[in-house]
Structure formats: structure tokens, C-alpha cells
N, C-alpha and C positions, 0 to 999 in steps of 0.2 A: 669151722668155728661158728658158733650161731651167737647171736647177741642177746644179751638176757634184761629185758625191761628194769630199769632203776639202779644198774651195776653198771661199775666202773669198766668200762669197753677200750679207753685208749687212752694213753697218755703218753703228753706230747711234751720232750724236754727242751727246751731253747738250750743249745751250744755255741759256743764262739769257734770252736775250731772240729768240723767234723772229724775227723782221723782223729787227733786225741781223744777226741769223746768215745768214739767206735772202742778203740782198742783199749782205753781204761773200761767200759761194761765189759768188754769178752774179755780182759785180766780179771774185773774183780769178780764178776760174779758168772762167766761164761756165756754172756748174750750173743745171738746171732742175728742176721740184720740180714734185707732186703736195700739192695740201692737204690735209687731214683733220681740221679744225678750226684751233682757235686755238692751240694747245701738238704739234700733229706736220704736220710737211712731210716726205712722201717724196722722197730722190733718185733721178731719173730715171736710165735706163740712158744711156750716150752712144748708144748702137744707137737710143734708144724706145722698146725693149721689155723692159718691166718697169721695177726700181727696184735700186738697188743701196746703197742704204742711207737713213735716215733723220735727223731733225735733232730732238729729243726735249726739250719745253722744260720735261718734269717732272722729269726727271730731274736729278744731281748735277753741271753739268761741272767741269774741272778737270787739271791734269794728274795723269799716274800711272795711266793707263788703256793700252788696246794702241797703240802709236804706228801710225800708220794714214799708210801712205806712197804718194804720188800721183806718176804721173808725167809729165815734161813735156819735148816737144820742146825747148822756149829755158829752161833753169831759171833763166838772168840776166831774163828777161822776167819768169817767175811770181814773184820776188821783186821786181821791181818792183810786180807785180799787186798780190800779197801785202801792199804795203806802202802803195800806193793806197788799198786797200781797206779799210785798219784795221788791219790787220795786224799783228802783228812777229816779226822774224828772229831766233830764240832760238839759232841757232847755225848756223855757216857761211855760204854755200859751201863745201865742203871736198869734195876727193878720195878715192873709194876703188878702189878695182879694181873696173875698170868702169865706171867713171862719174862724176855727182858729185852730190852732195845739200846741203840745207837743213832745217832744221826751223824750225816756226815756230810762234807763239801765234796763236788765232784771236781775237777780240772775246770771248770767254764764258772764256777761258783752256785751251781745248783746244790742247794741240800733237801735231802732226802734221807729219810731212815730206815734201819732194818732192823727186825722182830725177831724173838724164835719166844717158842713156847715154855711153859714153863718145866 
């Protein structure tokens, strides 16, 4: 994985509890993870190569950090996922130009949104 000047390379989610966090991403949206103890799981790249962000259990989470928006071929599907998983839907489905989105609470109180095209 090569890093590309002025793009977004990693992000790192503050959790309260690593094991729910792990297993609500690989519920809702099928994430795979690198370990490194008991408090950091790295997120894999979808490629394999390399990580593309982190799940950080020392840190603060919570909202009012950078909204971190993911996206997804069926967004009615990933809100189901989402909501399987632990989940909850802090706002939407709604439309924008171009598309449509969701945000949502994860187990630890991060939110974050997810996109699909229009």
C-alpha cells in the first residue's frame, strides 16, 4: 500500500471496549484487523495491503471528532448491518446530490457515516 500526498492514510477510532468494537466492524461491515496487544487492533486494507486505520482502546471515544464516512454499494443493507451489529442510526437515510447517506453511533459512541451513490 503506498501513501498518496494530501489523502486520507489512517484513521484512528478511539473505543471503550476493544472486543465489541472488533466484532460490531466485522458484523457490520466485514472489517479485518491486525492485533497489537490488548488496547490496538489495526484495520486491514480491503486490498491486504497494509492498514488503513486503527481501533485505539486508550484513547477518548465519543462524538465531535472528524466524521469518518464509509462507503457502501446497498446503504439500506449497511443499516441493517449497522443495526444487527449494535449499532444505531443517529440520523437518516436522507438525500443529497449524488447519492444518499446515514450516520450512525457505534457501541463506544463514535459516529460515523455511510454513503452510497446515487
Amino acid at each position: 500500500m503506498t501513501s498518496v500526498h494530501h489523502t486520507i492514510d489512517y484513521v484512528e477510532i478511539n473505543v471503550s471496549d476493544l472486543s465489541v468494537a472488533r466484532s460490531f466492524y466485522e458484523q457490520a461491515f466485514g472489517w479485518a484487523f491486525n492485533d497489537y496487544g490488548p488496547t490496538y487492533s489495526g484495520i486491514r486494507a480491503a486490498s491486504g495491503d497494509g492498514e488503513v486505520g486503527g481501533l485505539n482502546a486508550t484513547g477518548t471515544p465519543g462524538p465531535g471528532g472528524p466524521l469518518v464516512l464509509l462507503f457502501s454499494d446497498d446503504l439500506d443493507a449497511a443499516v441493517t448491518a449497522v443495526e444487527a451489529a449494535g449499532g444505531t442510526v443517529a440520523a437518516g437515510p436522507s438525500e443529497f446530490p449524488g447519492g444518499r447517506r446515514f450516520e450512525f453511533t457505534d457501541p463506544s459512541g463514535n459516529v460515523l457515516g455511510v454513503w452510497a451513490s446515487a
